[in-house]
C-alpha positions in Angstrom: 0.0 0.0 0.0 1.2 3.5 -1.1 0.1 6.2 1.1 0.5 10.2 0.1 -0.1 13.1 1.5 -0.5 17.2 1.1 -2.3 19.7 2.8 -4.2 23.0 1.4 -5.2 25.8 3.1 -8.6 26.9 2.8 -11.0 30.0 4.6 -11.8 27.3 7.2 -8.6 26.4 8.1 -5.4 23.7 6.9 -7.1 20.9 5.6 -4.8 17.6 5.7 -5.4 15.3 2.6 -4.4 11.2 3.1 -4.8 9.7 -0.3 -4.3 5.8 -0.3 -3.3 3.2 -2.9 -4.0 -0.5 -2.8 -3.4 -2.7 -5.9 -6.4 -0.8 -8.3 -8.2 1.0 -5.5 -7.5 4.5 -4.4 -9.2 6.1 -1.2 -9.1 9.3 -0.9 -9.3 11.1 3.2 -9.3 14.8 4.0 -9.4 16.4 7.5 -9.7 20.2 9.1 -7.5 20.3 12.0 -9.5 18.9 15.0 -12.1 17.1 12.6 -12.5 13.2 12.3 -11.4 12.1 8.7 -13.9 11.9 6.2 -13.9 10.1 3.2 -14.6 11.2 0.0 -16.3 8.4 -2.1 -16.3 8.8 -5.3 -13.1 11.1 -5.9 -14.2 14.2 -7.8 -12.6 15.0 -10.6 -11.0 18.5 -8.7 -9.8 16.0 -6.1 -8.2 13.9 -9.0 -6.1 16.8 -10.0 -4.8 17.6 -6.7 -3.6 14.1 -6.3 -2.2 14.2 -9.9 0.2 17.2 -8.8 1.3 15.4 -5.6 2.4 12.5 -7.4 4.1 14.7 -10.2 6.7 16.5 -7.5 6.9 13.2 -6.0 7.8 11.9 -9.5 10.0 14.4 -10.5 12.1 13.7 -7.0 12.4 9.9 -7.8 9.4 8.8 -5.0 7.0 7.7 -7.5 6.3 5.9 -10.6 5.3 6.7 -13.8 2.4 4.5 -13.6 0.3 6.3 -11.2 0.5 9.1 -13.0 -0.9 7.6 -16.4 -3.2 6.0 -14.7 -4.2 8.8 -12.7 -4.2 10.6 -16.7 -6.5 7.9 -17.5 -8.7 8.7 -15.0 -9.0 12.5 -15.8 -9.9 11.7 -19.1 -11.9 8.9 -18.7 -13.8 11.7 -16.7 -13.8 14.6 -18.3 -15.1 12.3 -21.8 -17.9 11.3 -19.9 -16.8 7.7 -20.8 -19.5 5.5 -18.8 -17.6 2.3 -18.2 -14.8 4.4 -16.2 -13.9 3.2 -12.7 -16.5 3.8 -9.9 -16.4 3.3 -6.1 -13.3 4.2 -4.1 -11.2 5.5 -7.2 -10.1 2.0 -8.6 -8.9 1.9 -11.7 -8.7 -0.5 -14.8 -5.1 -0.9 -14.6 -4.4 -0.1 -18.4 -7.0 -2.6 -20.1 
């Protein structure tokens, strides 16, 4: 399992993000500071994108592969075509069928 994490500031306060990765399956946890963890099923395309970026600077210093991030690409297209058969629940993905 493959664990990242980022945090954004928002009017509300930091808000911690813990994204998980598990063979196909990506969950996806965000948190205000003093807040229980909530998690966001199905990952919103916005959401996508954030995690897309972490992955690139983790990339470009050597801490990830390549392979996330296509299929992470995969994903955003996969979503912004519309396309119906593209992964549901929990983020998984089709791992490059």
């Amino acid at each position: 399992m493959q664990r990242h994490s980022w945090r954004e500031y928002t009017e509300q306060g930091i808000r911690f993000y813990r994204a998980s990765h598990q063979s196909t399956n990506w969950t996806l946890q965000s948190q205000l500071k003093e807040e229980e963890w909530q998690l966001h099923d199905p990952i919103s395309g916005e959401e996508w994108g954030k995690l897309r970026e972490v992955l690139w600077r983790k990339y470009q210093r050597g801490r990830c592969p390549w392979e996330l991030l296509e299929r992470i690409d995969k994903r955003l297209k996969d979503l912004a075509e519309g396309d119906p058969d593209a992964p549901g629940e929990r983020g998984g993905d089709k791992g490059g069928q």
